[in-house]
PDB file of N, CA, C and O in Angstrom:
ATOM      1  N   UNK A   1     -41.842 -46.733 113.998  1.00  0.00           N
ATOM      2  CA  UNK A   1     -41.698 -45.472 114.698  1.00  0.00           C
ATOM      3  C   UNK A   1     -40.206 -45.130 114.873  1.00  0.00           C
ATOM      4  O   UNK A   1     -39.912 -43.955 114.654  1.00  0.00           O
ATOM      5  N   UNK A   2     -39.434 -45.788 115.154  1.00  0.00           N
ATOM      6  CA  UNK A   2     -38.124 -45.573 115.556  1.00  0.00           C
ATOM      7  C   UNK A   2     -37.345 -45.387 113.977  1.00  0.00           C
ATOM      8  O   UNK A   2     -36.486 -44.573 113.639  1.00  0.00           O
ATOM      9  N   UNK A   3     -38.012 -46.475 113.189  1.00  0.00           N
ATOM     10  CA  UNK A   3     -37.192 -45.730 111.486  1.00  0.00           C
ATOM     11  C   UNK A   3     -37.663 -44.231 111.378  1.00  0.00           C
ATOM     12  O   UNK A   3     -36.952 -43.344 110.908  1.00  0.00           O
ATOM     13  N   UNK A   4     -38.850 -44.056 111.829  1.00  0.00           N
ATOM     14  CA  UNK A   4     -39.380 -42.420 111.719  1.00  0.00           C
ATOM     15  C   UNK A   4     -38.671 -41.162 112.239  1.00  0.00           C
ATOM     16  O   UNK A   4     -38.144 -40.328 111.504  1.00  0.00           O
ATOM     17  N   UNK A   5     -38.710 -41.105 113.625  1.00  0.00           N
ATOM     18  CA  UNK A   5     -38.077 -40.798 114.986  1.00  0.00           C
ATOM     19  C   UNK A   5     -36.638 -40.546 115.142  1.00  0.00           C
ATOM     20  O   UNK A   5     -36.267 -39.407 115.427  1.00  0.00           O
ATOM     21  N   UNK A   6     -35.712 -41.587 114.969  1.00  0.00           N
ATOM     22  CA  UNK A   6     -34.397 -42.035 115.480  1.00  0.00           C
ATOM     23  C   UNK A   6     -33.304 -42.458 114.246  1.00  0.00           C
ATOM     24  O   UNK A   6     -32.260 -41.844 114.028  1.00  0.00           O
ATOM     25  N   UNK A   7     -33.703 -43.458 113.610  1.00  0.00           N
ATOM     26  CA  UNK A   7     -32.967 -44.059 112.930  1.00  0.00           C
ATOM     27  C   UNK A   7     -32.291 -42.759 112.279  1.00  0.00           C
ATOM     28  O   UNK A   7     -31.079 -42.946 112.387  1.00  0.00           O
ATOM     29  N   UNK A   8     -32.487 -41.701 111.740  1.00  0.00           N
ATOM     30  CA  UNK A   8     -32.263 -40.671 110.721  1.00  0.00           C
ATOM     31  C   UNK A   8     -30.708 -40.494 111.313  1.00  0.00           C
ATOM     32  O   UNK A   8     -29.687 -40.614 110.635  1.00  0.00           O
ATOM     33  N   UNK A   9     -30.764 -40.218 112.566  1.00  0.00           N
ATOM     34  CA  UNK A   9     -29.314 -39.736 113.285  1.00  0.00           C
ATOM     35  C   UNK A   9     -28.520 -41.243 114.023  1.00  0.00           C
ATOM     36  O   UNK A   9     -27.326 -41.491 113.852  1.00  0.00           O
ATOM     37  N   UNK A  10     -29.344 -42.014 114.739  1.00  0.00           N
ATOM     38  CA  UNK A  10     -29.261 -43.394 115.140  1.00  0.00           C
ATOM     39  C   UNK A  10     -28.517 -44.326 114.646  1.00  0.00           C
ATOM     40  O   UNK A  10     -27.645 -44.996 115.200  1.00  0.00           O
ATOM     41  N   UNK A  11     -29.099 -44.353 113.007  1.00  0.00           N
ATOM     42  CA  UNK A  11     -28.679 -45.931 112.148  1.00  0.00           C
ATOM     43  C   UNK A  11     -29.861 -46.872 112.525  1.00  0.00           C
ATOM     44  O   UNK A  11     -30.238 -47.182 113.655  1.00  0.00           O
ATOM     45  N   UNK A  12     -30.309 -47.215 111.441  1.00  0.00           N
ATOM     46  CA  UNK A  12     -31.170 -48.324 111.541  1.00  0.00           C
ATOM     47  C   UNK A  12     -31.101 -49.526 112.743  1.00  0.00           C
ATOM     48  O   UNK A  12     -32.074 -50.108 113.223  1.00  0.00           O
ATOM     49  N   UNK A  13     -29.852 -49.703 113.047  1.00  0.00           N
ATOM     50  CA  UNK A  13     -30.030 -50.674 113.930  1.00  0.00           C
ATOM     51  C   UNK A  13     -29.401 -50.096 115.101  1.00  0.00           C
ATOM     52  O   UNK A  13     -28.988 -50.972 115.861  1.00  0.00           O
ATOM     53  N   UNK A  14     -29.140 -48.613 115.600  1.00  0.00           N
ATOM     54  CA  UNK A  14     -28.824 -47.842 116.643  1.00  0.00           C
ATOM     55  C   UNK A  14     -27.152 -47.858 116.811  1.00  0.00           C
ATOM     56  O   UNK A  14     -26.572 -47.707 117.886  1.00  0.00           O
ATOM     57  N   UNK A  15     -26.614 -48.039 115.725  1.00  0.00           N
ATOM     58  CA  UNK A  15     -25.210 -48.355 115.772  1.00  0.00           C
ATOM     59  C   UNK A  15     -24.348 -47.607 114.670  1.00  0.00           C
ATOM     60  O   UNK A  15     -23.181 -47.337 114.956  1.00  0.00           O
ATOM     61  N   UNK A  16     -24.960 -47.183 113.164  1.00  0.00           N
ATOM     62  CA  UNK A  16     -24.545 -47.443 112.416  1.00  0.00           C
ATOM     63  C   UNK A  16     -24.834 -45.334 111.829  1.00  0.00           C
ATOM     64  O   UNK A  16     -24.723 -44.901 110.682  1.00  0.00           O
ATOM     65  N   UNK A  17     -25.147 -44.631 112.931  1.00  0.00           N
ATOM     66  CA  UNK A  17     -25.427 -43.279 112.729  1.00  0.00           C
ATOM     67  C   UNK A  17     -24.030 -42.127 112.852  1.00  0.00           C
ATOM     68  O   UNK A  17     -22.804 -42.233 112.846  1.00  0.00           O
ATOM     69  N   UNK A  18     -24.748 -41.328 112.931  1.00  0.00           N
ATOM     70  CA  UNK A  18     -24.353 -39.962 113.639  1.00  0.00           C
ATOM     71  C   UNK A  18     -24.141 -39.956 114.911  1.00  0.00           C
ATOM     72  O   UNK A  18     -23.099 -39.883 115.563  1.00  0.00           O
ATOM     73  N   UNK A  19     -25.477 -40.060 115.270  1.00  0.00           N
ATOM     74  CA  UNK A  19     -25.503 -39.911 116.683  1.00  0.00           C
ATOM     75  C   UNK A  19     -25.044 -40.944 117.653  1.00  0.00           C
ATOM     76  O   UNK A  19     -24.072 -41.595 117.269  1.00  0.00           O
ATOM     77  N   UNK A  20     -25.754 -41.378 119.378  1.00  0.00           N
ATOM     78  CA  UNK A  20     -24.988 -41.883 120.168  1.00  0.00           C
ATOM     79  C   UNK A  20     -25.235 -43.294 119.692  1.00  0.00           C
ATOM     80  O   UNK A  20     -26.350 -43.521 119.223  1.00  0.00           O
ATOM     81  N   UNK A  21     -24.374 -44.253 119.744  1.00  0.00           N
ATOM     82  CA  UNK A  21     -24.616 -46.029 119.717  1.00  0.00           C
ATOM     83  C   UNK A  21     -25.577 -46.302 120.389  1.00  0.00           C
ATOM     84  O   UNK A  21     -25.328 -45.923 121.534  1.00  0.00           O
ATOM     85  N   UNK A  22     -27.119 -47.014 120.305  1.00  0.00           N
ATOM     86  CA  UNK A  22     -27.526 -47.123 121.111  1.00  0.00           C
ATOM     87  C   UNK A  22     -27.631 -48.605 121.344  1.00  0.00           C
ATOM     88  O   UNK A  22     -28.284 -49.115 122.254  1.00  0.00           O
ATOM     89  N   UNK A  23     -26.693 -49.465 120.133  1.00  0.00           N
ATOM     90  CA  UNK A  23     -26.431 -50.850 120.209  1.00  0.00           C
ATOM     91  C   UNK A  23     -25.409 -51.153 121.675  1.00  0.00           C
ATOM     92  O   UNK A  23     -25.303 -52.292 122.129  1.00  0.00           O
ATOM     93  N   UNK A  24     -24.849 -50.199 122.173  1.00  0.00           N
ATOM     94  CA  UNK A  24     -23.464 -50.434 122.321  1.00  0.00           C
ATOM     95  C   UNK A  24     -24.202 -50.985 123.916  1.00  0.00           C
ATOM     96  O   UNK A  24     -25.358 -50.995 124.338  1.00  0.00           O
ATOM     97  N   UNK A  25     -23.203 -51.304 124.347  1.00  0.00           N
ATOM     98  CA  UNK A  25     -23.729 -52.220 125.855  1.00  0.00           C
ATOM     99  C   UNK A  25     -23.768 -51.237 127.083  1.00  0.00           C
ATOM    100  O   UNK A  25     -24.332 -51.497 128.145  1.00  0.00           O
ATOM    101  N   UNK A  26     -23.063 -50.022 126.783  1.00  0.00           N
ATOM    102  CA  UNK A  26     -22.623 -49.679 127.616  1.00  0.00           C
ATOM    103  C   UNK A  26     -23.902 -47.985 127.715  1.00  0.00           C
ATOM    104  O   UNK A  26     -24.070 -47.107 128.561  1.00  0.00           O
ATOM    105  N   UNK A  27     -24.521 -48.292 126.327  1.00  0.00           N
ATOM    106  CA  UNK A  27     -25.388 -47.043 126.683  1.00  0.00           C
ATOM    107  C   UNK A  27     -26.616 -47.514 127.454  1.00  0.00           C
ATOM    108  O   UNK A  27     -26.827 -47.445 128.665  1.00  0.00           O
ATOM    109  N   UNK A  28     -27.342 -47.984 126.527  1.00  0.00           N
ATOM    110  CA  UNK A  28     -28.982 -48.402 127.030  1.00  0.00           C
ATOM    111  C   UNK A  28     -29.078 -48.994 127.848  1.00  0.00           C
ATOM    112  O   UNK A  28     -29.876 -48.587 128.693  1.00  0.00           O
ATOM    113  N   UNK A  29     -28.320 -50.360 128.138  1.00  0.00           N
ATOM    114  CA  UNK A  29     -28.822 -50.839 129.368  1.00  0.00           C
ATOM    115  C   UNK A  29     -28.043 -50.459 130.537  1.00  0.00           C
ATOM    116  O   UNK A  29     -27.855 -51.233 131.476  1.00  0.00           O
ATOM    117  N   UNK A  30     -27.713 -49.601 130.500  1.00  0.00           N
ATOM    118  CA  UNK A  30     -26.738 -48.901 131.835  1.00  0.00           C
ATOM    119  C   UNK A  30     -27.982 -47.582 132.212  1.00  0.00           C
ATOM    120  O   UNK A  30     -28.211 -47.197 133.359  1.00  0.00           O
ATOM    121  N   UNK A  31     -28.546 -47.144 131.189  1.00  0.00           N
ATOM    122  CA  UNK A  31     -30.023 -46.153 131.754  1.00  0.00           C
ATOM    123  C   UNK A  31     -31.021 -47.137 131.870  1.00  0.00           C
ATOM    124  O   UNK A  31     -31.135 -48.089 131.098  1.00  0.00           O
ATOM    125  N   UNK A  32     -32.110 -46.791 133.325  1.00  0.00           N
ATOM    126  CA  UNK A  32     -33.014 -46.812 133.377  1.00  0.00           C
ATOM    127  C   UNK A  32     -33.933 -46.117 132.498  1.00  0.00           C
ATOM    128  O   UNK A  32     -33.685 -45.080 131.884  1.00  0.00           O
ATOM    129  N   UNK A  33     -35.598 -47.132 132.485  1.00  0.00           N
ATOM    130  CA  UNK A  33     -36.850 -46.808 131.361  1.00  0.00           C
ATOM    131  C   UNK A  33     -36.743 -45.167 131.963  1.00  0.00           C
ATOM    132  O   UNK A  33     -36.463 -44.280 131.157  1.00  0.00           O
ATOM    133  N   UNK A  34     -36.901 -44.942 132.931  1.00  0.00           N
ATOM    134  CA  UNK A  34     -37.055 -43.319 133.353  1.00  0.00           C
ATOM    135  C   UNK A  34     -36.231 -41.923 132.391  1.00  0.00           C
ATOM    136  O   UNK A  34     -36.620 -40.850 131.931  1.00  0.00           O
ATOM    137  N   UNK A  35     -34.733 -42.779 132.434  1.00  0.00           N
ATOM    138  CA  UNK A  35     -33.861 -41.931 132.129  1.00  0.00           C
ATOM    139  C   UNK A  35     -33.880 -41.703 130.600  1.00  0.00           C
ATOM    140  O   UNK A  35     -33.654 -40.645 130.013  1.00  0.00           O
ATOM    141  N   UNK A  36     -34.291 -43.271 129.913  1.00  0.00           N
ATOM    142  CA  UNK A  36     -34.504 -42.933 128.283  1.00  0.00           C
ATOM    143  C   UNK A  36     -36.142 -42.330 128.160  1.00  0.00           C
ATOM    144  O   UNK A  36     -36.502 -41.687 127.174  1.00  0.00           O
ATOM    145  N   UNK A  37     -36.840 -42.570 129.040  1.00  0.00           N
ATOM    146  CA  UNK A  37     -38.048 -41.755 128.294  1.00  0.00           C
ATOM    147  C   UNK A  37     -37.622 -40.210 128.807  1.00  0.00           C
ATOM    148  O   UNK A  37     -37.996 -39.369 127.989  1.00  0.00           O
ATOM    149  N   UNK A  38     -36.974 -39.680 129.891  1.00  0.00           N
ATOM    150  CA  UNK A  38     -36.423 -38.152 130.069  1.00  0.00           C
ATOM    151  C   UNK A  38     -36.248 -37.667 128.409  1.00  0.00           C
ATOM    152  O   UNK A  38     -36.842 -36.841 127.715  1.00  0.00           O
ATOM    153  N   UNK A  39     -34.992 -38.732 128.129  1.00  0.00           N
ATOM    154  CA  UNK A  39     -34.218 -38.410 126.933  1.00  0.00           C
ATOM    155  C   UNK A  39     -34.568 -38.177 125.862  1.00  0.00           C
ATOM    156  O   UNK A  39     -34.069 -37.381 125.067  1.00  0.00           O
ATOM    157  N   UNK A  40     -35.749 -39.064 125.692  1.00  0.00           N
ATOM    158  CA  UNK A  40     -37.030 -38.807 124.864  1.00  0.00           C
ATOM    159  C   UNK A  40     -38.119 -37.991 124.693  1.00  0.00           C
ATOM    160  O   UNK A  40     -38.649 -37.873 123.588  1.00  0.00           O
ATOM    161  N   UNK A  41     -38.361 -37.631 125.302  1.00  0.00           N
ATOM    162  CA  UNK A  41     -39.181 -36.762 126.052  1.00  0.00           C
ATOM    163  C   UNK A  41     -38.649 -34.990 125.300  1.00  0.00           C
ATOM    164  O   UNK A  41     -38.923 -34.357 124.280  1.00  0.00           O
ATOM    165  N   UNK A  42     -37.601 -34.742 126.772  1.00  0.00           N
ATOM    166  CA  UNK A  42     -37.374 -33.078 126.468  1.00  0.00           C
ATOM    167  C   UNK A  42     -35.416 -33.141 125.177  1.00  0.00           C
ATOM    168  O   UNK A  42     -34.729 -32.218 124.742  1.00  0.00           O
ATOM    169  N   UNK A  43     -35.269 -34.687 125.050  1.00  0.00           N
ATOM    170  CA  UNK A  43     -34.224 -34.167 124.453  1.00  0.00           C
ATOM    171  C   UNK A  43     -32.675 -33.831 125.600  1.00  0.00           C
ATOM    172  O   UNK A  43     -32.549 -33.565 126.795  1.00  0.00           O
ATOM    173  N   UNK A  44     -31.628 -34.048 124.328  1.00  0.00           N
ATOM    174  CA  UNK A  44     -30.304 -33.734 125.197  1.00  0.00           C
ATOM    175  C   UNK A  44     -29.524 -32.475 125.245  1.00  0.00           C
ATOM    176  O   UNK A  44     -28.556 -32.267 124.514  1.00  0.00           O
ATOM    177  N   UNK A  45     -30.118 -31.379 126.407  1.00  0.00           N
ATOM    178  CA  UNK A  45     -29.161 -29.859 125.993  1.00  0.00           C
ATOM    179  C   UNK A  45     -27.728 -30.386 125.697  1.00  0.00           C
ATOM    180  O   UNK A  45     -27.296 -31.455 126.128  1.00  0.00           O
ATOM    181  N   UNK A  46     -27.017 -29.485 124.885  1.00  0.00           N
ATOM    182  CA  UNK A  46     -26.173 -29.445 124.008  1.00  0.00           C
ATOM    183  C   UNK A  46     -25.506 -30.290 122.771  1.00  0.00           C
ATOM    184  O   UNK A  46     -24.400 -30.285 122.231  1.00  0.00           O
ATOM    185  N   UNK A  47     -26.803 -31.066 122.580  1.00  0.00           N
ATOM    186  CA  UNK A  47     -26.405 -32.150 121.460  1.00  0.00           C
ATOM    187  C   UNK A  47     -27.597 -32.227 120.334  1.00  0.00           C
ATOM    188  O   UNK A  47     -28.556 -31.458 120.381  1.00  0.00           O
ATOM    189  N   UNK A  48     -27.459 -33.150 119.397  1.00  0.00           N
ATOM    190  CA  UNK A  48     -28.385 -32.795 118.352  1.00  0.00           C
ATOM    191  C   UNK A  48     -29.962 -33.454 118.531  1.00  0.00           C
ATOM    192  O   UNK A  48     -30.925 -33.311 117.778  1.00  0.00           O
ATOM    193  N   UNK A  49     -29.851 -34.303 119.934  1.00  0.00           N
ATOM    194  CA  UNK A  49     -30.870 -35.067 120.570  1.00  0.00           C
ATOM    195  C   UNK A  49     -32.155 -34.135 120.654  1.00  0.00           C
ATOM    196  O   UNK A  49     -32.311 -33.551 121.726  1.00  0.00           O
ATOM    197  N   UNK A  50     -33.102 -33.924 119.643  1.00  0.00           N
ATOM    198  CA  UNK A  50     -34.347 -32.981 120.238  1.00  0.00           C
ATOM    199  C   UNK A  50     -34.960 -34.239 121.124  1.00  0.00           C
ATOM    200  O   UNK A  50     -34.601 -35.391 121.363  1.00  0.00           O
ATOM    201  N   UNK A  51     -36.233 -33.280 121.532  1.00  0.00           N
ATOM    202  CA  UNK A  51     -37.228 -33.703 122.587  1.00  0.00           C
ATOM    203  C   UNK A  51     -38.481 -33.786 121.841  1.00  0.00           C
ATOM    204  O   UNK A  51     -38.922 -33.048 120.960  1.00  0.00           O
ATOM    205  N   UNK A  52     -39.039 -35.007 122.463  1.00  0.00           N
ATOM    206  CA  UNK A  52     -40.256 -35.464 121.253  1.00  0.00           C
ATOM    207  C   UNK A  52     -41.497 -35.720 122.092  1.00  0.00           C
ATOM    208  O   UNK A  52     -42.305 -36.620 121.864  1.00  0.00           O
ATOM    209  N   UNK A  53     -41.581 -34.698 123.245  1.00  0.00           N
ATOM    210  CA  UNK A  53     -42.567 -34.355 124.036  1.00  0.00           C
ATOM    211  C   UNK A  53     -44.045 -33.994 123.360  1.00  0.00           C
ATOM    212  O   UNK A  53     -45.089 -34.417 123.856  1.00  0.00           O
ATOM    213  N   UNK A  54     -44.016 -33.345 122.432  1.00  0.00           N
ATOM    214  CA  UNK A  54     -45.470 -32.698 121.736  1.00  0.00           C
ATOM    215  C   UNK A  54     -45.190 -33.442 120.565  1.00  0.00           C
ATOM    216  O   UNK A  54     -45.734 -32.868 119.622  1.00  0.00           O
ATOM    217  N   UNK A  55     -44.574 -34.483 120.186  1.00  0.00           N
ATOM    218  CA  UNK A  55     -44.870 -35.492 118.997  1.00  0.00           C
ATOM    219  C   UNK A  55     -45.331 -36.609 119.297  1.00  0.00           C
ATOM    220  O   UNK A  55     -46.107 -37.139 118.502  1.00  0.00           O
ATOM    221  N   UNK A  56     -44.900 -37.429 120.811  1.00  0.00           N
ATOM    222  CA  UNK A  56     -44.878 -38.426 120.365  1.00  0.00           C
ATOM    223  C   UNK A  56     -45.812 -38.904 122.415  1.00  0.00           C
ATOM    224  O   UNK A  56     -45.278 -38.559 123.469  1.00  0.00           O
ATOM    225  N   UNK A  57     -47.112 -39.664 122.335  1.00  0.00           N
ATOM    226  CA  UNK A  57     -47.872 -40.175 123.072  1.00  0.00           C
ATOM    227  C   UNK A  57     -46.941 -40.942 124.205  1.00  0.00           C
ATOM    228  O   UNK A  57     -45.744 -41.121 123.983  1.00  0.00           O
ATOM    229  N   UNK A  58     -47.614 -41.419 125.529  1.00  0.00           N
ATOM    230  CA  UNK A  58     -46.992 -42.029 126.358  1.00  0.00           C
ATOM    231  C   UNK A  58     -46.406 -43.494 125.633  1.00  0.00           C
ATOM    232  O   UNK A  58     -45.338 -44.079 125.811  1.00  0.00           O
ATOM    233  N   UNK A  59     -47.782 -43.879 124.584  1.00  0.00           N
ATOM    234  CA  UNK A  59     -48.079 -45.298 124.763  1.00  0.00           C
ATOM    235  C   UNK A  59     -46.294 -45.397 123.513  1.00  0.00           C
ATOM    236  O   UNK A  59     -45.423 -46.241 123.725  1.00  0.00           O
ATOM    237  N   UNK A  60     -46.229 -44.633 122.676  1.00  0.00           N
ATOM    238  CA  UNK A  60     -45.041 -44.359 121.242  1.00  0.00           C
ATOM    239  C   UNK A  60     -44.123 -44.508 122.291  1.00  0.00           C
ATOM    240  O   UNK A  60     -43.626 -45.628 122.413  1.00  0.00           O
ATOM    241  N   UNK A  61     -43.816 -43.704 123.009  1.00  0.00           N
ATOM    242  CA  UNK A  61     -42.435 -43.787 124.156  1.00  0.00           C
ATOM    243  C   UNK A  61     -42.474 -45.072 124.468  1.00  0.00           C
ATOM    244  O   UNK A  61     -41.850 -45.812 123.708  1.00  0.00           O
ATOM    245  N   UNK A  62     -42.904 -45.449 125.167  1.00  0.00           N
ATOM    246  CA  UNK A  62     -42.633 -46.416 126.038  1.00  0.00           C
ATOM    247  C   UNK A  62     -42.532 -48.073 125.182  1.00  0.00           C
ATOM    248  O   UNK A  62     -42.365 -49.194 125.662  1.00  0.00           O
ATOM    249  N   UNK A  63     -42.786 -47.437 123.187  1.00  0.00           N
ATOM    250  CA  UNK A  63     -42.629 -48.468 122.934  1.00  0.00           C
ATOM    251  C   UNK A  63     -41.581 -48.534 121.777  1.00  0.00           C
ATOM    252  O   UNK A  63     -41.334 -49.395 120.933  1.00  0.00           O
ATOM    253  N   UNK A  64     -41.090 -47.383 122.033  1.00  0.00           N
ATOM    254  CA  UNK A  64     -39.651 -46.926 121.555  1.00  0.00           C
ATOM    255  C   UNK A  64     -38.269 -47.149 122.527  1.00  0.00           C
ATOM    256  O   UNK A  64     -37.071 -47.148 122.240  1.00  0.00           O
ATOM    257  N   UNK A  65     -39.106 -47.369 124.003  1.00  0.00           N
ATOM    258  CA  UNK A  65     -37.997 -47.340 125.109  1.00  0.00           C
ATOM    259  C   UNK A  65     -37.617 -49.247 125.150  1.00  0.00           C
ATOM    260  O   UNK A  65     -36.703 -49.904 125.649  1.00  0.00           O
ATOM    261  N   UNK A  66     -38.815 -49.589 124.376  1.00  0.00           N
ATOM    262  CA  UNK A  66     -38.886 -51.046 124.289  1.00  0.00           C
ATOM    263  C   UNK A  66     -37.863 -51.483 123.259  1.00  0.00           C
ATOM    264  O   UNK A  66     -37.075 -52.411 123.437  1.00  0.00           O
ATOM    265  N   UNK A  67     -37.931 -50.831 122.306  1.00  0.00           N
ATOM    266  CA  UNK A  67     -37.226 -51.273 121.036  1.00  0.00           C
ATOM    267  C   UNK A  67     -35.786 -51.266 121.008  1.00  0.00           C
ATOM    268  O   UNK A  67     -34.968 -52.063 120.550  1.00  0.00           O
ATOM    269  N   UNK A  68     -35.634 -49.661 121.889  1.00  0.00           N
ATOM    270  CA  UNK A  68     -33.961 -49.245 122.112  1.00  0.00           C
ATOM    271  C   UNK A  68     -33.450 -50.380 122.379  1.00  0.00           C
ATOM    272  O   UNK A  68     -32.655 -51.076 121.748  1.00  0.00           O
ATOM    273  N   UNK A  69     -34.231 -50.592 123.874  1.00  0.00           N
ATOM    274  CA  UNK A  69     -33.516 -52.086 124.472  1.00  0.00           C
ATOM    275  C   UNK A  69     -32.709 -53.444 123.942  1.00  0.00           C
ATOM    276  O   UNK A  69     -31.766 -54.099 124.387  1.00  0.00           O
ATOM    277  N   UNK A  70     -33.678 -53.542 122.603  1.00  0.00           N
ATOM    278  CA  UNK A  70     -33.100 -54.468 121.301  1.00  0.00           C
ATOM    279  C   UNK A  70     -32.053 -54.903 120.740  1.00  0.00           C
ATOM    280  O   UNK A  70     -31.375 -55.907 120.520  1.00  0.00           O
ATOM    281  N   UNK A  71     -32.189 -53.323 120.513  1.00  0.00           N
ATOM    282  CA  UNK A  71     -30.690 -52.973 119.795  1.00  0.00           C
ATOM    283  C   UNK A  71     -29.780 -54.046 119.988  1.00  0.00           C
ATOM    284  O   UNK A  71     -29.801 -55.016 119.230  1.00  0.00           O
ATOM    285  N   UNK A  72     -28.857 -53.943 121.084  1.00  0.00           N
ATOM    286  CA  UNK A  72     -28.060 -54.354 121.411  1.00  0.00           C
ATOM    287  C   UNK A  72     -28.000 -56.159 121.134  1.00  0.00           C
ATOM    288  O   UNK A  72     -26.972 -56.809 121.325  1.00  0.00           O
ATOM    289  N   UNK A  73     -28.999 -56.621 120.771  1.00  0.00           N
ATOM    290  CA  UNK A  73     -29.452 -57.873 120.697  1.00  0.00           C
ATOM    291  C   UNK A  73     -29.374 -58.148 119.620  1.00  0.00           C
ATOM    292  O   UNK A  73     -29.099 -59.322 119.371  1.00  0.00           O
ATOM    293  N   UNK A  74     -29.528 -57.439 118.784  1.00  0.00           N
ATOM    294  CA  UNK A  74     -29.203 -57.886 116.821  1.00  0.00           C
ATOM    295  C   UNK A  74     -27.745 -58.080 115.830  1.00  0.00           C
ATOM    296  O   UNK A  74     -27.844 -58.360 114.635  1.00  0.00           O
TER     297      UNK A  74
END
C-alpha cells in the first residue's frame, strides 16, 4: 500500500523522494498516530500532500501509520 500511496513522492524507503523525509527522526516520531492519520486523511494545504480520505479505509490508514513508523528503522 504505501509503494501504491506514498512511495511515488516519498521514496521507497520515505527518504529518498520529493516529498517530506519520513525516515528522518525528527518527522514521524515527533507526530502523534492522530496527527499522521489527519495528514492522511484530508492531506497538507499548500503542499503536494493530497488527502486519501475517499481512497483509503480506516483499517489501510492505520496500517500505513504503522509502516511510516518504520521508516526510520531501515
Amino acid at each position: 500500500m504505501y509503494g501504491t500511496y506514498c512511495a511515488g513522492c516519498h521514496g521507497s524507503r520515505g527518504n529518498d523522494g520529493v516529498a517530506a523525509d519520513l525516515a528522518l527522526a525528527e518527522v514521524a516520531p515527533t507526530l502523534s498516530d492522530t496527527e499522521l492519520e489527519n495528514f492522511i486523511r484530508q492531506g497538507i494545504e499548500g503542499t503536494n500532500m493530497p488527502g486519501f480520505d475517499k481512497t483509503l479505509d480506516d483499517g489501510q490508514i492505520k496500517a500505513l501509520i504503522t509502516h511510516v513508523r518504520t521508516l526510520g528503522e531501515q
